[in-house]
C-alpha positions, -999 to +999 in steps of 0.1 A: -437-166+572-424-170+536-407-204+526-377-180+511-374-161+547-375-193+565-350-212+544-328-184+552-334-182+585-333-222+590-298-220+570-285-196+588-292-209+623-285-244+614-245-225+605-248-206+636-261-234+658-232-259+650-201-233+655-220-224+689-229-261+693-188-267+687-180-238+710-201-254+739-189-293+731-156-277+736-164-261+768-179-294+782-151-312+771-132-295+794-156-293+822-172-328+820-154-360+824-185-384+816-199-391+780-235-389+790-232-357+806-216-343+775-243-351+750-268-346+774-254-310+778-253-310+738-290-320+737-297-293+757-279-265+740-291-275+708-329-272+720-326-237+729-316-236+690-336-255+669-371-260+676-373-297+663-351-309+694-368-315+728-338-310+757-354-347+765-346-361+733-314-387+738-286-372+716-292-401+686-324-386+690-314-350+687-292-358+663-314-374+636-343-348+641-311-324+627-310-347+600-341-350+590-348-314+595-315-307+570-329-333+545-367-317+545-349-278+539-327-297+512-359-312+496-377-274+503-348-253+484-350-279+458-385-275+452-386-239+455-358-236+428-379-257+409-406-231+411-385-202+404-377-222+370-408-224+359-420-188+367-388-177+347-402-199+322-437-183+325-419-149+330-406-153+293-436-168+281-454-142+292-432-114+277-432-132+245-472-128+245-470-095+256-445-086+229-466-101+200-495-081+212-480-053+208-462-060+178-501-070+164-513-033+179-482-019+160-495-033+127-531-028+129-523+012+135-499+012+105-531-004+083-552+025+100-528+053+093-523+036+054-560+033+049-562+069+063-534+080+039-550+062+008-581+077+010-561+113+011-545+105-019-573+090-040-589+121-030-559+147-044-561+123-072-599+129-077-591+167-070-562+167-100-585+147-126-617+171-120-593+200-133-583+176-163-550+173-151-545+141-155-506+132-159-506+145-115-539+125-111-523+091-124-486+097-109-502+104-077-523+071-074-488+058-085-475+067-049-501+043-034-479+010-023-509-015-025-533-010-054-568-021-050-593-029-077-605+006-071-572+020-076-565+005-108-600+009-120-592+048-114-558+046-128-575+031-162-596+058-165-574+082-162-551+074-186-578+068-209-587+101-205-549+114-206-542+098-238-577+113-253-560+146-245-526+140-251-534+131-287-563+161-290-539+181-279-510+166-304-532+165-333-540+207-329-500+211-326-497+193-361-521+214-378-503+245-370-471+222-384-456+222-344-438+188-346-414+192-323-442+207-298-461+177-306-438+150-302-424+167-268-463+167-256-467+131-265-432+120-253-441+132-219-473+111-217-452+081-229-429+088-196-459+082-174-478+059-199-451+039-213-469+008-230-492+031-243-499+021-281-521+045-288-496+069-279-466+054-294-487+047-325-492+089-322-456+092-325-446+075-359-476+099-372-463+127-359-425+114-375-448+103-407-462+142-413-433+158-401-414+174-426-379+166-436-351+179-457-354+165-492-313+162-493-317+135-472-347+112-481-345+118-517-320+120-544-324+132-577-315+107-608-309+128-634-294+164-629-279+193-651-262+229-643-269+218-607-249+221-580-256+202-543-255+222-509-258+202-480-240+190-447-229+232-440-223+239-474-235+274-481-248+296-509-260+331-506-298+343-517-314+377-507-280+386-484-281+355-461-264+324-467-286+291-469-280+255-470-299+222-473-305+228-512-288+234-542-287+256-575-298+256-609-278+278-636-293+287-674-257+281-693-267+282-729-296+257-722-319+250-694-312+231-655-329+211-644-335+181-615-356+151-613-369+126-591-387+099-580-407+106-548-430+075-553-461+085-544-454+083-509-451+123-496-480+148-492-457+181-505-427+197-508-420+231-500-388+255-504-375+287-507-363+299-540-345+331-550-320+346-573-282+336-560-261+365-551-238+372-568-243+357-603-259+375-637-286+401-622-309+379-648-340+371-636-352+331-638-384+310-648-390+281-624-412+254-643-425+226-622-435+197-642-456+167-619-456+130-633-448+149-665-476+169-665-470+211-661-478+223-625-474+258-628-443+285-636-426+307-615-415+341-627-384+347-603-374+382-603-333+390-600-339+419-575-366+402-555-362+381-520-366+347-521-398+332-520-415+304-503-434+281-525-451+248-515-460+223-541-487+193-533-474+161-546-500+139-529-499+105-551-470+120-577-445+099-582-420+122-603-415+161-597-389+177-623-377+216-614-365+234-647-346+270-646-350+284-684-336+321-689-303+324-699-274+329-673-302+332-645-293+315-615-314+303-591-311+292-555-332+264-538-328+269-496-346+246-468-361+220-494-385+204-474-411+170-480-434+157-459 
């Protein structure tokens, strides 16, 4: 029999066997005038009740061997909460264990699955790059949480290659004059490639060559018959009105503008044209570089404007003379670069 099922059973009789015990004292109290006959009686109740009690035992007898048998359950329920204690202990132990394994298992198949996932994108990566597509190439090795050695390695290359393209690609836009185009391409890269030098350094070229309005990077030093259009100031020329220039007028004399560009510009280009308007007279433009005569310009008074660019590569002055009395002319969208 289990020690638990016997401690309940040796409990529960020992509670049982002293009300019954009582019940019978009580009934040989009343039947029994002699001491010895009482407790004799007493012995021999108890025996049919506890096993540890002979019916021959004296009561002192019978009463110790209840005693003892009290003090050895006492000492047994002791030791066998003691027990329970330590299996709780083990219990918890053992769940701790158990909990850490799985916590271990839980980890190792998040590694697999990541591993598993890395290789998928290295290899949409690879996919992107063999079309030459290397802006998705790099910003999808991006996504990866944990680079490797091979992942930057990979991620070096391709940007290599992207800024090769990006500035290829630039350079072309420039030749057909699409700065904007250009700077947009190479902005882009910059957003995915942002310490890029050779990139940024493709910027300020792309600023450098771009053209800009004369108004505002140059100024002219010494001016006459000339009038300034800038900041929405308007003039009209062949029917449309124009802006970002200004106009030279024949008054008894010639007009004329000069400055110094300093050597610094590539070429300046505008459109010129008879203003509305004014005297139907037609106009000379003379173009004078470092002092030296460029070329003239018969501008007719009936004739749309025209677009002329001049190369000033290494000139440091350009003077523009109108001759042609009461001819007007207009100078639209001066541009240097």
């Amino acid at each position: 029999m289990k020690v638990e099922i016997k401690s309940a059973i040796i409990g529960a009789l020992i509670t049982a066997g002293f009300a019954t015990a009582t019940s019978v004292l009580i009934f040989f109290l009343g039947n029994f005038s002699t001491q010895s006959t009482l407790e004799t009686k007493t012995v021999e109740t108890l025996s049919e009740y506890f096993s540890v009690i002979d019916k021959d035992m004296s009561y002192k007898e019978a009463l110790q061997s209840l005693y003892s048998g009290y003090v050895s359950l006492n000492d047994t329920i002791n030791q066998l909460k003691g027990e329970k204690e330590q299996l709780d202990v083990d219990k918890q132990s053992l769940n701790d264990e158990i909990n850490q394994l799985e916590e271990t298992m839980r980890k190792m198949q998040e590694e697999i699955d990541a591993n598993e996932n890395v290789e998928s994108i290295i290899n949409i990566a690879n996919s992107y790059a063999d079309s030459e597509n290397y802006e998705k190439a790099i910003l999808t090795l991006y996504s990866i949480k944990e680079c490797t050695p091979e992942i930057e390695q990979l991620i070096s290359n391709y940007s290599k290659k992207y800024e090769v393209q990006t500035i290829v690609n630039a350079n072309n836009l420039q030749k057909d004059e699409k700065f904007e185009e250009a700077i947009d391409l190479v902005t882009k890269a910059l957003n995915v490639l942002p310490d890029s030098v050779d990139l940024l350094s493709k910027v300020d070229d792309i600023n450098s060559e771009k053209p800009k309005f004369f108004m505002n990077t140059c100024t002219f030093y010494e001016t006459y018959n000339y009038s300034q259009y800038i900041n929405g100031e308007l003039f009209s020329m062949s029917g449309k009105e124009r802006t970002n220039g200004f106009t030279l007028y024949d008054n008894y004399g010639v007009g004329y503008v000069i400055s110094n560009i300093g050597g610094q510009f590539k070429e300046i280009r505008f459109d010129v044209g008879h203003v509305d308007n004014t005297s139907m007279t037609d106009g000379k433009l003379i173009v004078y570089l470092d002092g030296i005569l460029y070329k003239t310009y018969e501008i007719k008074a009936d004739a749309l404007a025209i677009n002329i660019t001049i190369p000033i590569t290494n000139i440091n002055q350009i003077k523009l003379v109108v001759e042609n009395r009461y001819a007007t002319l207009g100078f639209a969208d001066v541009m240097i670069k």
